[in-house]
N, CA and C atoms as a LAMMPS dump frame, in Angstrom:
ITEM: TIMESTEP
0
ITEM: NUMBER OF ATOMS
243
ITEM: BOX BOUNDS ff ff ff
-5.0000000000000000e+02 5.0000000000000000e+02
-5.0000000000000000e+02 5.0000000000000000e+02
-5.0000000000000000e+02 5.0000000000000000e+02
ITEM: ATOMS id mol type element x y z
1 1 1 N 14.982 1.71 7.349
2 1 2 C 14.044 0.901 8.11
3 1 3 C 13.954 -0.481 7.469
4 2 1 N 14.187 -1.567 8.179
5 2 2 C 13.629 -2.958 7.974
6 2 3 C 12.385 -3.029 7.863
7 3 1 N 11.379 -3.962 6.856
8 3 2 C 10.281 -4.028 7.109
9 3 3 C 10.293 -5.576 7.609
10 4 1 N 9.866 -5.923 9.034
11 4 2 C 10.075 -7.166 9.047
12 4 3 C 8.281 -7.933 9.92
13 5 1 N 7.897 -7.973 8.826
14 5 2 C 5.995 -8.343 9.134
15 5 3 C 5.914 -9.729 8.725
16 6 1 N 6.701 -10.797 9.606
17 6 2 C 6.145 -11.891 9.116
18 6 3 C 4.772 -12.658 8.223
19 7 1 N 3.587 -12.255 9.403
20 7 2 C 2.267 -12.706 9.305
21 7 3 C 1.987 -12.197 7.57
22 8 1 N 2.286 -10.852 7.292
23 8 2 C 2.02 -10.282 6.032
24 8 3 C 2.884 -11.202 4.78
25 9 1 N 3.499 -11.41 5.331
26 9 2 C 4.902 -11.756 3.863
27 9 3 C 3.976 -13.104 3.992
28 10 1 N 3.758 -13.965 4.699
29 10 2 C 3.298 -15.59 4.454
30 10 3 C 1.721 -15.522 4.358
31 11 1 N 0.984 -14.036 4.563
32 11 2 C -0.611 -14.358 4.225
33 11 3 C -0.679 -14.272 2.7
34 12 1 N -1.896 -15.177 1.953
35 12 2 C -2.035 -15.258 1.069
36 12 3 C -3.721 -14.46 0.57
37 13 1 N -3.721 -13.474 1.154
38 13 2 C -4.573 -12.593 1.329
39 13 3 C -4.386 -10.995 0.509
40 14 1 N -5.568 -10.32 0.218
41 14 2 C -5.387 -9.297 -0.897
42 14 3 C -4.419 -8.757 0.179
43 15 1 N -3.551 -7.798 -0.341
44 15 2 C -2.759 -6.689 0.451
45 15 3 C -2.726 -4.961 -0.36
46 16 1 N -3.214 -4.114 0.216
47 16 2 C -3.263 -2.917 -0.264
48 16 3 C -1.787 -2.148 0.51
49 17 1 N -0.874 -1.592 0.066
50 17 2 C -0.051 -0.842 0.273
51 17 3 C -0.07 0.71 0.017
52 18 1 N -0.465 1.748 0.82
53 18 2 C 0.108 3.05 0.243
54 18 3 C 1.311 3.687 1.196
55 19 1 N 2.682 4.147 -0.046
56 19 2 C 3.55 4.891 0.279
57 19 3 C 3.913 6.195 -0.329
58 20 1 N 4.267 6.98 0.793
59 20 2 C 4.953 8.187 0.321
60 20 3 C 5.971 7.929 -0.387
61 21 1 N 6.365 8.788 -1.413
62 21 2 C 7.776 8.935 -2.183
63 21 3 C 8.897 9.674 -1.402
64 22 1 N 8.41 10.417 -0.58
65 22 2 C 9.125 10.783 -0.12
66 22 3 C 9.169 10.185 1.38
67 23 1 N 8.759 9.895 2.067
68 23 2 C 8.367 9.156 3.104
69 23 3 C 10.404 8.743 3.863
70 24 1 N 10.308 10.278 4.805
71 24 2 C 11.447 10.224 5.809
72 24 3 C 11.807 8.61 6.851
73 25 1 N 10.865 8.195 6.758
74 25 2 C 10.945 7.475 8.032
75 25 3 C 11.001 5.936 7.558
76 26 1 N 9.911 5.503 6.582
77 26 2 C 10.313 4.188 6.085
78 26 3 C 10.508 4.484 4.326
79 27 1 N 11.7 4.28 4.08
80 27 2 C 12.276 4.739 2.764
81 27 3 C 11.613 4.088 1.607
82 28 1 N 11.065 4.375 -0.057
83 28 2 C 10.73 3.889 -0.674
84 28 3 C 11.528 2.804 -1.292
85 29 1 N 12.49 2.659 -0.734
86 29 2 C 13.174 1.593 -1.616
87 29 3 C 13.123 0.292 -0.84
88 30 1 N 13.174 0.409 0.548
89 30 2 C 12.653 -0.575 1.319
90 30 3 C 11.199 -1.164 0.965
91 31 1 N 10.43 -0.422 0.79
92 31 2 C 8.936 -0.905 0.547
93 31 3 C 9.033 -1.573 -0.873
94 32 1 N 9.31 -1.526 -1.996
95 32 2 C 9.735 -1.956 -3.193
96 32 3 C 10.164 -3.425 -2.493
97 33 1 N 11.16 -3.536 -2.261
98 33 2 C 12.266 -4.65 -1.4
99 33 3 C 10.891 -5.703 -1.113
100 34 1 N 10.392 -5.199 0.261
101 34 2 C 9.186 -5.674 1.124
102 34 3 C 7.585 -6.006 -0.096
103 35 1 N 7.754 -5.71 -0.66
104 35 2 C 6.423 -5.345 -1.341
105 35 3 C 6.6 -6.282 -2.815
106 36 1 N 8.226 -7.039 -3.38
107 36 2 C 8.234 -7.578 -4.22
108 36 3 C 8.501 -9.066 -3.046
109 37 1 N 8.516 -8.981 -1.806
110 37 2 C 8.533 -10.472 -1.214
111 37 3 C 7.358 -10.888 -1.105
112 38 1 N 6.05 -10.131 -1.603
113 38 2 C 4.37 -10.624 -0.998
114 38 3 C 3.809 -11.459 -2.221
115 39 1 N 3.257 -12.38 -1.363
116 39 2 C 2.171 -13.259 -2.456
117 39 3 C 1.049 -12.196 -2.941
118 40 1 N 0.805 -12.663 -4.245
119 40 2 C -0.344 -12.134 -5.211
120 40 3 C -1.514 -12.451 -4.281
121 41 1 N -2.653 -11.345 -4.126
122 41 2 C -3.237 -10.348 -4.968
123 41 3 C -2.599 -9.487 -3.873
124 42 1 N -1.693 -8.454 -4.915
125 42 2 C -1.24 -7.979 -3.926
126 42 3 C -0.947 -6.081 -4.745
127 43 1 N -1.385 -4.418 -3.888
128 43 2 C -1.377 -3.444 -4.819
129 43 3 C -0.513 -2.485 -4.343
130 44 1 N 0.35 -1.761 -5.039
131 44 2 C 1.134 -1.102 -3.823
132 44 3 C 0.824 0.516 -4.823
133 45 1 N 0.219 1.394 -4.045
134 45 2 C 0.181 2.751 -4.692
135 45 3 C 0.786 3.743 -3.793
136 46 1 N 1.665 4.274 -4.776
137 46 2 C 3.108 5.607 -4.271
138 46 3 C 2.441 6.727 -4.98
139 47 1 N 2.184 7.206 -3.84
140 47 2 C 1.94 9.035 -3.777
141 47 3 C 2.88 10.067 -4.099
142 48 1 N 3.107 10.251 -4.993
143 48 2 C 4.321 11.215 -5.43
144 48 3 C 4.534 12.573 -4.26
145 49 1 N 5.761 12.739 -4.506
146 49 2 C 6.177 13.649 -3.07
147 49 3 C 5.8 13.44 -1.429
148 50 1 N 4.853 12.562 -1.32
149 50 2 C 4.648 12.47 -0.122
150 50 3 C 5.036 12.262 0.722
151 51 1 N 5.474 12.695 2.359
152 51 2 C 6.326 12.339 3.605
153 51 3 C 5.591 11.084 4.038
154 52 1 N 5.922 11.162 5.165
155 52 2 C 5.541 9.693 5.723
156 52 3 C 3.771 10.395 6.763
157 53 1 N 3.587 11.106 6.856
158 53 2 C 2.285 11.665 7.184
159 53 3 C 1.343 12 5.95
160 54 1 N 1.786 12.046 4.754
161 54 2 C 1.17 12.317 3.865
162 54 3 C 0.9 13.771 3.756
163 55 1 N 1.345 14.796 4.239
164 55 2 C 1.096 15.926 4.774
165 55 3 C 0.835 16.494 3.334
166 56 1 N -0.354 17.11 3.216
167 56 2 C -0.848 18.042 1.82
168 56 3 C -1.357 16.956 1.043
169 57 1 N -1.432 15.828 0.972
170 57 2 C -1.407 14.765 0.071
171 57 3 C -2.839 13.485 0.615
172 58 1 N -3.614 14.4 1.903
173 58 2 C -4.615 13.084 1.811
174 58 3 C -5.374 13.226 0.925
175 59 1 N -5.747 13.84 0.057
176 59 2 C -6.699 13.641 -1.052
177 59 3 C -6.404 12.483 -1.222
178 60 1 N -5.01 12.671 -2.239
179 60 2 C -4.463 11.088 -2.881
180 60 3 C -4.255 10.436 -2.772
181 61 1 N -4.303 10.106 -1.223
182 61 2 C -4.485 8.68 -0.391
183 61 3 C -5.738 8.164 -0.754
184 62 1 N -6.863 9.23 -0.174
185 62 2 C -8.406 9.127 0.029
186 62 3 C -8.425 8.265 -1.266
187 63 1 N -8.425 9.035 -2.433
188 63 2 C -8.708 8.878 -4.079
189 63 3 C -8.391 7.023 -4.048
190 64 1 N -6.777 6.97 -3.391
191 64 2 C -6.296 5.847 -3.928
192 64 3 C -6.858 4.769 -3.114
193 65 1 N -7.684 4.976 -1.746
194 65 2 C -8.318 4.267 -1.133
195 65 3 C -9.764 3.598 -1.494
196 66 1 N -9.968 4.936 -2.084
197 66 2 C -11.797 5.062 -2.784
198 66 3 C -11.716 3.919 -4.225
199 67 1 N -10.681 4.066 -5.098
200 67 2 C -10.924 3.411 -6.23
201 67 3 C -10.676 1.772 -5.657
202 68 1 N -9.629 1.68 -4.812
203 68 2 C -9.402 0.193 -4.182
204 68 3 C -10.586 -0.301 -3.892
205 69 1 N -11.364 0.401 -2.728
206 69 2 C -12.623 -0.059 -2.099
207 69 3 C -13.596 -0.533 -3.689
208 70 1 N -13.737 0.439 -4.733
209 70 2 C -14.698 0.189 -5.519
210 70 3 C -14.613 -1.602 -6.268
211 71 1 N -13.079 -1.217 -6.598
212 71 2 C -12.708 -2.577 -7.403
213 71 3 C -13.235 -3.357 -6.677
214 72 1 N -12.873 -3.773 -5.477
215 72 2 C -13.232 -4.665 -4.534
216 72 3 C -14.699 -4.698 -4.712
217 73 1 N -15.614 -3.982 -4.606
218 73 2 C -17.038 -4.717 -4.635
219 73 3 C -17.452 -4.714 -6.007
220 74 1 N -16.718 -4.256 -7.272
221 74 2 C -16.772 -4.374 -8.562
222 74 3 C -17.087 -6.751 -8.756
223 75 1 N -15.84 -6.573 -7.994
224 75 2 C -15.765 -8.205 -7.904
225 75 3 C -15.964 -8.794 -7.053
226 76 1 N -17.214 -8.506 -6.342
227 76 2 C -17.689 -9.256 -5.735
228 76 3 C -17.041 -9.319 -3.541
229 77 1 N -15.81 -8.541 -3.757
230 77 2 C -15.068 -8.95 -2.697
231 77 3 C -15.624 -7.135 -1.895
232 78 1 N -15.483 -7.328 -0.657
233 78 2 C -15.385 -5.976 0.236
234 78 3 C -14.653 -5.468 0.492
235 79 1 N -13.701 -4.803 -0.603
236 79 2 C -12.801 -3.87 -0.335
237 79 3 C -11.303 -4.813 -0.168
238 80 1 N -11.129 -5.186 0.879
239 80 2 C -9.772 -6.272 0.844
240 80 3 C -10.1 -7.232 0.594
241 81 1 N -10.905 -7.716 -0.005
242 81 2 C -11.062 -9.315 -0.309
243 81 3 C -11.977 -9.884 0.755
């Protein structure tokens, strides 16, 4: 899979990323690729084993969503900035 998200690659806005490791459909090595073209502040968290549904694995989405949200009002910002 191409990741081809203009608006994202040229915003200079927080960006939260979560990917499966295992993730059938858009490959982890593409997202790496896509994810080292983004301007700073920028977080990318990989769920070990996970498909591209996350199947067995929303805890560790949830988890990795929950600590994002916190940082964010830690500093002042709501979650994405």
């Amino acid at each position: 899979m191409k990741y081809e998200f203009p608006a994202t690659l040229a915003s200079e806005k927080a960006k939260f990323l979560v990917q499966g490791e295992a993730d059938e459909v858009c490959p982890i090595e593409g997202m790496w690729k896509f994810y080292g073209q983004l301007h700073e502040p920028k977080e990318l968290v990989v769920i070990d084993a996970a498909d591209h549904l996350f199947e067995g694995r929303t805890q560790e989405v949830g988890e990795a969503l929950g600590a994002w949200y916190e940082r964010g009002n830690e500093s002042g910002l709501d979650g994405a900035g």
